[in-house]
DRENVEXRO-874334 format. One line per 10 residues: for each residue y, x, z of N, C-alpha, C. Coordinates in Angstrom, 3 decimals. Layout:
N
Y/X/Z/Y/X/Z/Y/X/Z | ...;
This chain:
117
16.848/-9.730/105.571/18.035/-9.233/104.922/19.070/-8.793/105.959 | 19.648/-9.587/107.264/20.515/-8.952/107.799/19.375/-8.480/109.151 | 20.267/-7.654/109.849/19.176/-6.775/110.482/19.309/-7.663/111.915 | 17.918/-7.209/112.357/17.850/-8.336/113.808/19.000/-7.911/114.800 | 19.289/-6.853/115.005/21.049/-6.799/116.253/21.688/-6.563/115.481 | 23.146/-7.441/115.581/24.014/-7.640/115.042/25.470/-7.323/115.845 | 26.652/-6.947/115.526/27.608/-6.992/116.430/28.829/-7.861/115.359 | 29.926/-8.213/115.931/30.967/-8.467/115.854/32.241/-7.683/115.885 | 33.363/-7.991/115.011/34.550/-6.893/115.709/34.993/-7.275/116.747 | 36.012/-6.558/117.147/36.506/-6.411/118.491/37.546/-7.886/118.034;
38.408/-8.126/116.970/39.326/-9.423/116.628/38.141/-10.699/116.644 | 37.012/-10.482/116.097/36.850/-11.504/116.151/36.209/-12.150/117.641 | 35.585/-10.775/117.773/35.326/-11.371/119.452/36.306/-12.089/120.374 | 37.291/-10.822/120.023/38.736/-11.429/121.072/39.491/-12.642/120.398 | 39.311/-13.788/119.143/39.409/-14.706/118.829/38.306/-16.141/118.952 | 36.752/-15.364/119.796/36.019/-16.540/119.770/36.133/-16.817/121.106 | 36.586/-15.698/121.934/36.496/-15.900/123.313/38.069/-16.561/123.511 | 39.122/-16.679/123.187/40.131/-17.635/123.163/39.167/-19.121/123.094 | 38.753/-19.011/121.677/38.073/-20.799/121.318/37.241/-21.124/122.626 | 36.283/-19.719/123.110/35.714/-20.164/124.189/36.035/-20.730/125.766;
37.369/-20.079/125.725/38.077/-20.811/126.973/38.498/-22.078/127.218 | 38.770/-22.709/125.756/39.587/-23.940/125.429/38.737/-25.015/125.557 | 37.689/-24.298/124.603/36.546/-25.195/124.174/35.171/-25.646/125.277 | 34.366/-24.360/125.715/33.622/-24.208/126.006/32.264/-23.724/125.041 | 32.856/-24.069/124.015/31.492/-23.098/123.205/31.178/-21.691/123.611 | 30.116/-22.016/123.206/29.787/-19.995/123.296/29.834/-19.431/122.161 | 30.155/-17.495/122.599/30.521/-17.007/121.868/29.732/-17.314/119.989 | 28.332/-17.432/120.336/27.408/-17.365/119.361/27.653/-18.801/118.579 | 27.850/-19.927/119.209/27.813/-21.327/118.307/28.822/-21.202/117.842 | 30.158/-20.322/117.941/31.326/-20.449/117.743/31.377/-19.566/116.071;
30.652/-17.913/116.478/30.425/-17.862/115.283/29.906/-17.948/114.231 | 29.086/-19.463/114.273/28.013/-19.748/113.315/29.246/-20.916/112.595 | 30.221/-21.654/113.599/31.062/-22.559/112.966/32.122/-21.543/112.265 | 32.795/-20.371/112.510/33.477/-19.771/112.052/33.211/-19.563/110.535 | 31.413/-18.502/110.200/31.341/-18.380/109.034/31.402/-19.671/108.526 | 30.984/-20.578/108.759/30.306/-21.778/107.861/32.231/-22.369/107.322 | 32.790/-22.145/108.146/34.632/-22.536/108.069/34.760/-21.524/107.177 | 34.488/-20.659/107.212/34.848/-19.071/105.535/34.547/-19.655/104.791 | 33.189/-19.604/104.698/32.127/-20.193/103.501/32.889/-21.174/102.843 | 33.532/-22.202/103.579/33.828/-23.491/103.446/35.032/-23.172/102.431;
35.982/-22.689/103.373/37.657/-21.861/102.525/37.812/-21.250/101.272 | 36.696/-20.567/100.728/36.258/-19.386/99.769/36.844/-18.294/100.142 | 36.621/-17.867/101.431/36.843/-16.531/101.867/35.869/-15.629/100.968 | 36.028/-14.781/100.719/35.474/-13.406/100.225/35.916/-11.876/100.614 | 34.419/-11.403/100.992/34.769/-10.325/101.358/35.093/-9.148/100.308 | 35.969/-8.291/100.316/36.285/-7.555/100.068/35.634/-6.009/99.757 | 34.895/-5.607/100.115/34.183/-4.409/100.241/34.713/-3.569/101.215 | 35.871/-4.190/102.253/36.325/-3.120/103.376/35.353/-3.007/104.274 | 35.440/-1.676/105.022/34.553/-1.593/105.965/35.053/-2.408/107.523 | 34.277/-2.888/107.816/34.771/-3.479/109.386/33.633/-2.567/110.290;
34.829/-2.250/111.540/34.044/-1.598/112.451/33.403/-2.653/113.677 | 32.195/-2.401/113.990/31.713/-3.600/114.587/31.068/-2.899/115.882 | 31.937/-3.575/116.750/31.386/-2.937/118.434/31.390/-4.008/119.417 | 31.066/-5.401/118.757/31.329/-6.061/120.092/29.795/-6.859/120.201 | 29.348/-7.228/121.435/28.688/-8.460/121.665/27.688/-8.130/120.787 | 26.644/-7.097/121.168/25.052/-6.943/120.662/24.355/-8.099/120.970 | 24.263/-9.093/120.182/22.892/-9.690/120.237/21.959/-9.789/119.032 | 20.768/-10.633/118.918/19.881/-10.289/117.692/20.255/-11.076/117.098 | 19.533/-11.376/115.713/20.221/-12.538/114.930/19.427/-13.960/115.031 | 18.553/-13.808/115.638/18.463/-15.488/116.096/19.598/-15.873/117.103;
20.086/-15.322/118.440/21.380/-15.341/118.753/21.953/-15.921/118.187 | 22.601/-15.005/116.857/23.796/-15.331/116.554/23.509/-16.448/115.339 | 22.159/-17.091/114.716/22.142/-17.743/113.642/21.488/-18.859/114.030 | 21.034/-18.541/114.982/20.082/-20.198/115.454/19.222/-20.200/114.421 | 19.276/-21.975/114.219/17.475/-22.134/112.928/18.188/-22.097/111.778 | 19.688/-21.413/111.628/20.465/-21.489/110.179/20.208/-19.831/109.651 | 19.315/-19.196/110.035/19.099/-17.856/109.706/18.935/-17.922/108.238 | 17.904/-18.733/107.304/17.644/-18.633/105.940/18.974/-19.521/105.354 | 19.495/-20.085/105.725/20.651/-20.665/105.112/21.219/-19.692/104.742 | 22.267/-18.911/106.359/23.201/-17.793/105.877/22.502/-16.712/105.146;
21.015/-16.453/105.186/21.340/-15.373/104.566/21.602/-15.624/102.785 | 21.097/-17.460/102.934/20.920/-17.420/101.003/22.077/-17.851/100.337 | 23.084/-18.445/101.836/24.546/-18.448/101.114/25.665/-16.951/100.834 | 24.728/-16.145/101.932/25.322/-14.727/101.564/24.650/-14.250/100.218 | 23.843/-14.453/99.873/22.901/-14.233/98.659/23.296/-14.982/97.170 | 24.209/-16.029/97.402/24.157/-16.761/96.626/25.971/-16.104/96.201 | 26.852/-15.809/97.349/28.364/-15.460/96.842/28.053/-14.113/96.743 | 26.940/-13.206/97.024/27.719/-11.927/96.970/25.988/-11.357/96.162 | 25.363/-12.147/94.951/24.549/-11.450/94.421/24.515/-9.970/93.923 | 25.154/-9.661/94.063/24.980/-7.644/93.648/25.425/-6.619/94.939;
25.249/-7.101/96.110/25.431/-6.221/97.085/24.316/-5.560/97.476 | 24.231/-4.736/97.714/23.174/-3.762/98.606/22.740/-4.529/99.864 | 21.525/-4.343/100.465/21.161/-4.650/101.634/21.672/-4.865/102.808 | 22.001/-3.549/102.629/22.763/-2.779/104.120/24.659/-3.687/104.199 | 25.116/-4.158/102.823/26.240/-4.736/102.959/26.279/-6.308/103.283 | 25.254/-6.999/103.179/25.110/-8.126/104.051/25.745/-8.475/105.170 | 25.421/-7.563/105.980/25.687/-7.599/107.219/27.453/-7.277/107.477 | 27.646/-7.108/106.470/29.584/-6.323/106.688/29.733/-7.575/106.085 | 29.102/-7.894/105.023/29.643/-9.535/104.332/29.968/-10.830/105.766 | 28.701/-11.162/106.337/28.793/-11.430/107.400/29.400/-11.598/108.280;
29.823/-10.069/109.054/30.944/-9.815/110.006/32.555/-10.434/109.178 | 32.491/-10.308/107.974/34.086/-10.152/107.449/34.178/-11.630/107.511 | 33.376/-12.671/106.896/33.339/-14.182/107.385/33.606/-14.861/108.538 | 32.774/-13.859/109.619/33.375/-14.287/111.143/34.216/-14.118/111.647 | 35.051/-12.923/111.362/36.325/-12.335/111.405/37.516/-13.618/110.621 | 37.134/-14.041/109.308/38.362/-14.858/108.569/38.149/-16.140/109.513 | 37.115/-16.667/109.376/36.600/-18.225/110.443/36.937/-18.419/111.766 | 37.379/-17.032/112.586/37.343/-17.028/113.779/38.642/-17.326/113.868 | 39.687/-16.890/113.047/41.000/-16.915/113.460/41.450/-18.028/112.884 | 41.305/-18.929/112.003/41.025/-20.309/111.700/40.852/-21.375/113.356;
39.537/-20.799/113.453/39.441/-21.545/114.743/39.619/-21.585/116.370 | 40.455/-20.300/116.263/41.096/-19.739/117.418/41.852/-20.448/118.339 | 42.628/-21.184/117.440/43.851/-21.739/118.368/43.314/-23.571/118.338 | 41.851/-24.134/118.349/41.729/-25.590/118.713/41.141/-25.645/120.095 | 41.938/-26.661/120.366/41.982/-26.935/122.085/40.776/-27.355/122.498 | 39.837/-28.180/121.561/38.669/-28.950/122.254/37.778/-29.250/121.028 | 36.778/-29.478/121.420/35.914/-29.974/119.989/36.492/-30.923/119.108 | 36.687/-31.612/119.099/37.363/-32.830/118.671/37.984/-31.983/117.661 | 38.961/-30.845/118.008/40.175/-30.319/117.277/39.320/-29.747/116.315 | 38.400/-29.360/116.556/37.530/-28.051/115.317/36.983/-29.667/114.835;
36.922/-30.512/115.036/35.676/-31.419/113.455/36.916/-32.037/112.892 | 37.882/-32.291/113.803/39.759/-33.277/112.717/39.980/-31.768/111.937 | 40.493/-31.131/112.366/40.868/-30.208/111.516/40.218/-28.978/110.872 | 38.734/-28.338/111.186/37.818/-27.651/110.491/38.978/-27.517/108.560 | 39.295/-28.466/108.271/39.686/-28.418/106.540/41.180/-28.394/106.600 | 42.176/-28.061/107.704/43.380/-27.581/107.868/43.354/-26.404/108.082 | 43.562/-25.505/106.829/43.908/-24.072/106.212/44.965/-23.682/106.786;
């Protein structure tokens, strides 16, 4: 369902790489906690288009062994989308999650507060 290279926007990149300085996560574990923090919020995407140019990697990269999860929790909030919009569903999650978790100083800060909106 989502296609094996994937990119990111340019905000959310430039919001995981903040978490990544603080934190030490990488870019990729960062945005697997981001969506799962959307998911969590009831973020919903919108049908806007996001332009996505950052940080090509494939989607094991970016999903680890949670690949059939996200795609069946994307499957499960956004049953009437097209194929091809998965993947914008996706990006728009990492984008809301990222800036959520932008500003925690250390791990610790993302598992106390992960549920401070």
């Amino acid at each position: 369902m989502l296609p094996q290279k994937m990119k990111i926007s340019d905000r959310a990149f430039n919001s995981l790489r903040r978490l990544q300085n603080n934190t030490g996560l990488t870019i990729n574990i960062s945005a697997r906690l981001a969506f799962f923090t959307s998911i969590e919020r009831g973020h919903s995407w919108d049908g806007e288009d996001i332009e996505l140019k950052q940080r090509e990697l494939d989607k094991y990269t970016w999903l680890g062994d949670h690949i059939n999860l996200v795609e069946m929790l994307l499957k499960q909030k956004y049953p009437s989308l097209e194929e091809k919009d998965y993947y914008k569903a996706w990006a728009s999650h990492i984008d809301d999650g990222s800036l959520i978790l932008e500003s925690k100083q250390s791990i610790i800060d993302i598992s106390k507060g992960i549920y401070d909106y």
